[in-house]
DOMIGU-340101 format. One record per residue (C-alpha): chain; residue in one letter; residue number from 0; x, y, z. Coordinates in steps of 0.1 Angstrom, whole numbers, plus 5000, padded with zeros to 4 digits. Layout:
BEGIN
   mol   type   seq     c1     c2     c3
     A      A   NUM      X      Y      Z
...
//
This chain:
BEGIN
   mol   type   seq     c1     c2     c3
     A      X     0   1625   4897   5218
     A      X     1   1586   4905   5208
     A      X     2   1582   4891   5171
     A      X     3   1557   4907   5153
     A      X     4   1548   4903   5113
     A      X     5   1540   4938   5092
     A      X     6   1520   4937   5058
     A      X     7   1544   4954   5039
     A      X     8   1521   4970   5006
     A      X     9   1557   4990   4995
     A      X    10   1539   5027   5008
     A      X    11   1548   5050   5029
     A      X    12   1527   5041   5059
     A      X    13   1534   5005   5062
     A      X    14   1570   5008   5057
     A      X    15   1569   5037   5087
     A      X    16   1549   5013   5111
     A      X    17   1575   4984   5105
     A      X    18   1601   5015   5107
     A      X    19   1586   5022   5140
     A      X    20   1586   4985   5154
     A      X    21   1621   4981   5147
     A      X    22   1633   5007   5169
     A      X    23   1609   4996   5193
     A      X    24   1633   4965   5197
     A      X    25   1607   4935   5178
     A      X    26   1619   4914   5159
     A      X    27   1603   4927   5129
     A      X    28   1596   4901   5098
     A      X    29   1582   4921   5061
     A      X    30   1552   4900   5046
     A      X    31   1538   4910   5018
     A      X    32   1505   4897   5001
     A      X    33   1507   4890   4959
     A      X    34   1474   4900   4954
     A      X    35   1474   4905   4914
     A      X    36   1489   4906   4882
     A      X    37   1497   4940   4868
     A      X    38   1503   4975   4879
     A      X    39   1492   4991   4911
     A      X    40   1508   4995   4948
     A      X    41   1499   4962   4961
     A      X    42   1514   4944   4934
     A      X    43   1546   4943   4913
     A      X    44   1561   4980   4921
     A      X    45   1548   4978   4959
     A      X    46   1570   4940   4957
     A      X    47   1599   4957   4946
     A      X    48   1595   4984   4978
     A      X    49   1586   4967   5003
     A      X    50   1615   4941   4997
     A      X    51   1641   4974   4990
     A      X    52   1627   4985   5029
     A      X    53   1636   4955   5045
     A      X    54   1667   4953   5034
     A      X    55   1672   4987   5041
     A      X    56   1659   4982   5079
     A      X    57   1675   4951   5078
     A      X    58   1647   4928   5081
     A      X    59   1638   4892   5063
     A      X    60   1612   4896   5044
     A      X    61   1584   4873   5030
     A      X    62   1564   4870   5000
     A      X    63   1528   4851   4998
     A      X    64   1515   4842   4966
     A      X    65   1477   4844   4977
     A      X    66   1459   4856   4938
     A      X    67   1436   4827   4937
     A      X    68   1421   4840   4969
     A      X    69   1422   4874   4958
     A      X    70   1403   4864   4928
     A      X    71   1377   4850   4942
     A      X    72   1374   4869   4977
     A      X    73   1375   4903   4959
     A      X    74   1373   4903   4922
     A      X    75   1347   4877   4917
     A      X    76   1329   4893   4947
     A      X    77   1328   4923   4931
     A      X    78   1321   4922   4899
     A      X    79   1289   4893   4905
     A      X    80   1278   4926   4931
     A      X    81   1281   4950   4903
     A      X    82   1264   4926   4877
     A      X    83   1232   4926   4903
     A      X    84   1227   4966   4906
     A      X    85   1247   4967   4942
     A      X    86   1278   4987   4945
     A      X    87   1302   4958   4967
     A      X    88   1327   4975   4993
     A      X    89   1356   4957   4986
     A      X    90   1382   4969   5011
     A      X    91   1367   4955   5044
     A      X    92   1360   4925   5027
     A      X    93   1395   4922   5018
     A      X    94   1411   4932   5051
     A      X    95   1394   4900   5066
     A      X    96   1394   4876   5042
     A      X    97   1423   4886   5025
     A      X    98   1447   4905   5041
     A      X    99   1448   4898   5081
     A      X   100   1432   4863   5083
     A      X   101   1458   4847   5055
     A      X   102   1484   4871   5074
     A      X   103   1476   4859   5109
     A      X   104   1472   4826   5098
     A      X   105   1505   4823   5078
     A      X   106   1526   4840   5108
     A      X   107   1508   4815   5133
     A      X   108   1513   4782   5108
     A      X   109   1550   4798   5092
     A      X   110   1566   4819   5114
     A      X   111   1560   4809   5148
     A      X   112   1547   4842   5155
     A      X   113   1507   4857   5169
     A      X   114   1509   4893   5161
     A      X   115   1507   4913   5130
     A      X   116   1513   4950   5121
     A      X   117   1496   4968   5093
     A      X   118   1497   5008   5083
     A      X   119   1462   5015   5089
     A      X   120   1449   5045   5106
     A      X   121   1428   5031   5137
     A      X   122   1433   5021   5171
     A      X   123   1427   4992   5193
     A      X   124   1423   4985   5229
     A      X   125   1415   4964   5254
     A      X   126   1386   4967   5279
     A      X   127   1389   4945   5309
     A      X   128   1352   4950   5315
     A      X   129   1339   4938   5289
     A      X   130   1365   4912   5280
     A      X   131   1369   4926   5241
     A      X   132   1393   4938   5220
     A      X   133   1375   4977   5208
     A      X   134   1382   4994   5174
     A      X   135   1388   5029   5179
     A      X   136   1390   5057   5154
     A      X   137   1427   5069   5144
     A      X   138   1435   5104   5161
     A      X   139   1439   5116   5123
     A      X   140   1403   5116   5114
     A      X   141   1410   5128   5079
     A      X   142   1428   5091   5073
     A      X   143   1408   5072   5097
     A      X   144   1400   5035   5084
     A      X   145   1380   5023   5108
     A      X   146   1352   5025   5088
     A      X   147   1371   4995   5068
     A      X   148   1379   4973   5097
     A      X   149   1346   4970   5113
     A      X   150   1348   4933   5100
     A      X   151   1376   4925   5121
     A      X   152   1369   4894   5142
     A      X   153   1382   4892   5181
     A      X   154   1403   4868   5172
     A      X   155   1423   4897   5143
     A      X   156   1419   4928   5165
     A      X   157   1440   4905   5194
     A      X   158   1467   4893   5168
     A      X   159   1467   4934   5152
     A      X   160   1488   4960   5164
     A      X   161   1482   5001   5147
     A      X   162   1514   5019   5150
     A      X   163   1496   5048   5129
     A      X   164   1465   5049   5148
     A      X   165   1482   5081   5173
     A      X   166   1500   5096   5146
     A      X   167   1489   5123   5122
     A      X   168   1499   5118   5084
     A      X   169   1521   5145   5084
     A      X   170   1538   5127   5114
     A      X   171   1538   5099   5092
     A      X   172   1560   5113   5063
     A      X   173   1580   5132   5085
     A      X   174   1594   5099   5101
     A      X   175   1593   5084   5068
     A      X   176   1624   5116   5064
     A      X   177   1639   5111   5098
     A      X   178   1642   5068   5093
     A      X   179   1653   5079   5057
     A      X   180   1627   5058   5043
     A      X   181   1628   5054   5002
     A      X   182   1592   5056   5000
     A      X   183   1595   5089   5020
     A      X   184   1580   5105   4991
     A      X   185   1563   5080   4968
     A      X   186   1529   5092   4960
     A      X   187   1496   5087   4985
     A      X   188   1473   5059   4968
     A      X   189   1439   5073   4962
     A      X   190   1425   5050   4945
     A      X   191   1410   5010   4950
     A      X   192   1437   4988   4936
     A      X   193   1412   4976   4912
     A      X   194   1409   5011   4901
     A      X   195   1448   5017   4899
     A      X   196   1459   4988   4884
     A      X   197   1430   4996   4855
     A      X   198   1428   5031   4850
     A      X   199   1393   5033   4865
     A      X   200   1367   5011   4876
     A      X   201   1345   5010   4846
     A      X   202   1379   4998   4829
     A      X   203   1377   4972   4854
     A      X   204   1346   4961   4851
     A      X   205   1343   4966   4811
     A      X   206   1367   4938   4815
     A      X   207   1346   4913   4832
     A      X   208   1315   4919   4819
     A      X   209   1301   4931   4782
     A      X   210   1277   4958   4773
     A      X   211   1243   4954   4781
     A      X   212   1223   4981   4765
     A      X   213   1192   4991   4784
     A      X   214   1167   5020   4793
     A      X   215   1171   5056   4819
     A      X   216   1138   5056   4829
     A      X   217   1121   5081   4857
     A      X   218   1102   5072   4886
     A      X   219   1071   5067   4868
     A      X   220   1085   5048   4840
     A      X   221   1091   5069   4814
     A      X   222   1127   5065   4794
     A      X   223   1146   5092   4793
     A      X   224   1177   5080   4778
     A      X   225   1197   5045   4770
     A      X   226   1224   5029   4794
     A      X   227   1250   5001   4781
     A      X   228   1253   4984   4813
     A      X   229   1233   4992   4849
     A      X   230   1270   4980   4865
     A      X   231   1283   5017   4855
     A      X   232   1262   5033   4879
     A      X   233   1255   5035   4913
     A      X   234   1232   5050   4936
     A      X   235   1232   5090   4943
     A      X   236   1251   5094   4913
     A      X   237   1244   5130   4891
     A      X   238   1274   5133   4867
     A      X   239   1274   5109   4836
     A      X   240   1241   5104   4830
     A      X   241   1243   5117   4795
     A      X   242   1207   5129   4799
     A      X   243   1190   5162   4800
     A      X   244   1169   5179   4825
     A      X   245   1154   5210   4839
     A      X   246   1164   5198   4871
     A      X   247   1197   5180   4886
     A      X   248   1189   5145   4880
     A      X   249   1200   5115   4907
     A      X   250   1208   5078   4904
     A      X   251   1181   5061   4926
     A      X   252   1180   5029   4917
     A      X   253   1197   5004   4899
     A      X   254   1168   4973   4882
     A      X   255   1196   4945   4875
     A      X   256   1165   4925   4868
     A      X   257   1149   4948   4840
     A      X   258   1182   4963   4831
     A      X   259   1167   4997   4841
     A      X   260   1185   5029   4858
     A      X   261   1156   5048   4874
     A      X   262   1169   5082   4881
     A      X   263   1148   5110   4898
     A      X   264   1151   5142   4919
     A      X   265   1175   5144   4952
     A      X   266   1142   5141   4972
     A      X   267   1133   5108   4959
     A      X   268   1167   5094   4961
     A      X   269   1164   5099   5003
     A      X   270   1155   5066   5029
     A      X   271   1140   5069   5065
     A      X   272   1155   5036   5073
     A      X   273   1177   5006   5059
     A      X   274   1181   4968   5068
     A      X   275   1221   4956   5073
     A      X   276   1236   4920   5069
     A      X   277   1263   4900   5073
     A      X   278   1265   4921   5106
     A      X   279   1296   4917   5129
     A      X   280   1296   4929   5163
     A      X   281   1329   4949   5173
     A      X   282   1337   4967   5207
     A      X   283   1302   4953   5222
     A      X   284   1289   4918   5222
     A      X   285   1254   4922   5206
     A      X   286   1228   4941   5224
     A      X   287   1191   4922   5232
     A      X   288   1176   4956   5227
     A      X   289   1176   4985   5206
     A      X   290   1206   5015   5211
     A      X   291   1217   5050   5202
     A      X   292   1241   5052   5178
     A      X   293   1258   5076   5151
     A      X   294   1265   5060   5117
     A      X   295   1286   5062   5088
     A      X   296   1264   5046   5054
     A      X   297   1298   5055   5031
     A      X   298   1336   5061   5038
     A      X   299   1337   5096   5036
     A      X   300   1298   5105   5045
     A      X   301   1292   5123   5083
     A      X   302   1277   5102   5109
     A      X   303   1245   5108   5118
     A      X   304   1225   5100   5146
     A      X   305   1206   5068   5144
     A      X   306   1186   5037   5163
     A      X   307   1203   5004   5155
     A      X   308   1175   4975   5159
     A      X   309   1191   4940   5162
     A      X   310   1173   4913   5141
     A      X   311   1173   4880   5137
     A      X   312   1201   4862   5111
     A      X   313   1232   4886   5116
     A      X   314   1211   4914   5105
     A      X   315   1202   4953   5125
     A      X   316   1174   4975   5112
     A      X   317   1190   5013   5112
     A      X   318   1165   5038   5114
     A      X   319   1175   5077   5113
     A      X   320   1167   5109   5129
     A      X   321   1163   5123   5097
     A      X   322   1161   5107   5061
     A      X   323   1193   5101   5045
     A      X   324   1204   5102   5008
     A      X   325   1223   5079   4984
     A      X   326   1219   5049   5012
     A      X   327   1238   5020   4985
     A      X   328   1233   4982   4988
     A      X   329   1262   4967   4989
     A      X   330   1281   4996   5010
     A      X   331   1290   4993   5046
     A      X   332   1271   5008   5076
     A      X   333   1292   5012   5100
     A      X   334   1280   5029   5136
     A      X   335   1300   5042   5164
     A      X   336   1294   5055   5198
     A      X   337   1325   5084   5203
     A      X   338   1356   5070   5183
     A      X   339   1343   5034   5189
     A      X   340   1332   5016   5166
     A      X   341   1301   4995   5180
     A      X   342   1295   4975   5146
     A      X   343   1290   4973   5110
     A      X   344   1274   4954   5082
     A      X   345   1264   4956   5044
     A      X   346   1236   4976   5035
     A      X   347   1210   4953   5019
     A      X   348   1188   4963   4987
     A      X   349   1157   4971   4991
//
């Protein structure tokens, strides 16, 4: 019998994919990650689910205490980004550091076993041509998360298996019915887990790091208004500013150094280019020269056409067709060619 290992987080959509792996005939073991202390769907209430579905589907299931790592893969990580004017991504930084290499590692080490299953919405194949594992876009585009697994080594996308990445979310729930499921109707997360388990993230980050009073200034220097901490803003922001104008005012750029938020008109807020680090390479082995591309600089922005220009030290120069706003250090670019995703990286400051 096939033994595979699901991250169980106690939703709806990992409990499903483990649903659907048992009636596939694996032998299906639940693991589920202690990230942190408190309230929120990864920790204590999404314990008490995801042990309640295995017993329901008859499974073993496993607990792994990993909050040290947690604390310093995620929460350290973001709140030093915050603290330097960047606005961290910290999902895809989690999914590899924290979620599917201690997962992979502990079913290898533990449980005698080299594949996991998550809930995520994405797909991945194998192309005998190139000899790599690809990433693919999930065929329900509204809860695609490809865009957060761009940092997947080889290594993770040949241990991963997707059992969402063909199914729509309304497919999703309705199995959820059908297998009879108890968190058939518990609530869709919308929210980081930093966010959920504080309320919001300035709550978050309020606890972490204390006010720092300093000066709204425009693009020629002059203040405008006062600030009590540049790690409440982020780039391309409009609302809570507490400032007025004649005209819609925009985050553009957050001075960590001189404590400043320099806000100015959409048009000033708008990039012809970017540099990206920390750059992994996904369905392609990296290319010597220059290619066509469509990109993605947020989770939810369109992708747009673009030449991705390999550097030197992990890093790709991304120049667009046309100028793009709100480009955020600290936020992933991730481009794609179709539904594949070529490669991503972290968008640098400038």
């Amino acid at each position: 019998m096939k033994k595979v290992v699901v991250g169980l987080s106690g939703g709806v959509d990992s409990s499903v994919a483990a649903a659907i792996l048992h009636n596939q005939g694996y032998d299906v073991i639940g693991l589920t990650l202690w990230l942190m202390k408190g309230k929120g769907q990864c920790c204590s209430e999404g314990m008490i689910d995801a042990a309640q579905i295995c017993e329901q589907l008859g499974l073993p299931h496993e607990i792994v205490d990993i909050r040290d790592v947690f604390q310093t893969e995620i929460i350290d990580f973001v709140v030093t980004g915050y603290s330097a004017g960047i606005t961290p991504l910290p999902c895809s930084q989690c999914n590899k550091t924290v979620k599917f290499g201690p997962m992979v590692k502990y079913a290898r080490e533990k449980l005698e076993c080299d594949r996991i299953a998550t809930g995520h919405y994405a797909q991945i194949r194998y192309d005998d041509t190139s000899g790599r594992y690809q990433l693919l876009r999930a065929v329900d585009r509204n809860k695609d998360q490809s865009y957060f697994l761009y940092d997947l080594s080889q290594d993770l996308l040949a241990a991963s298996i997707f059992p969402l990445g063909e199914l729509n979310k309304t497919d999703t729930r309705r199995m959820a019915a059908e297998y009879n499921l108890k968190t058939a109707d518990k609530p869709e997360s919308q929210d980081l887990c930093l966010v959920e388990s504080n309320g919001s993230m300035r709550a978050f980050l309020d606890k972490y790091l204390a006010p720092k009073p300093g000066d709204i200034v425009d693009t020629t220097g002059k203040i405008l208004g006062q600030h009590d901490g540049v790690h409440h803003y982020t780039i391309g922001q409009r609302k809570g500013l507490g400032i007025a104008a004649p005209e819609a005012l925009y985050v553009i750029e957050l001075d960590a150094a001189n404590n400043r938020v320099v806000v100015g008109e959409r048009t000033k807020g708008t990039e012809a280019e970017c540099t990206v680090n920390r750059v992994n390479w996904v369905s392609i082995a990296e290319p010597a020269t220059p290619i066509r591309a469509e990109v993605q600089i947020r989770y939810r922005s369109q992708p747009v056409p673009v030449t991705v220009i390999p550097c030197e030290d992990s890093r790709v120069r991304l120049v667009f067709d046309e100028p793009q706003f709100s480009i955020t250090p600290g936020q992933a670019a991730v481009w794609y060619e179709g539904d594949k995703v070529l490669g991503g990286g972290i968008i640098e400051q400038f």
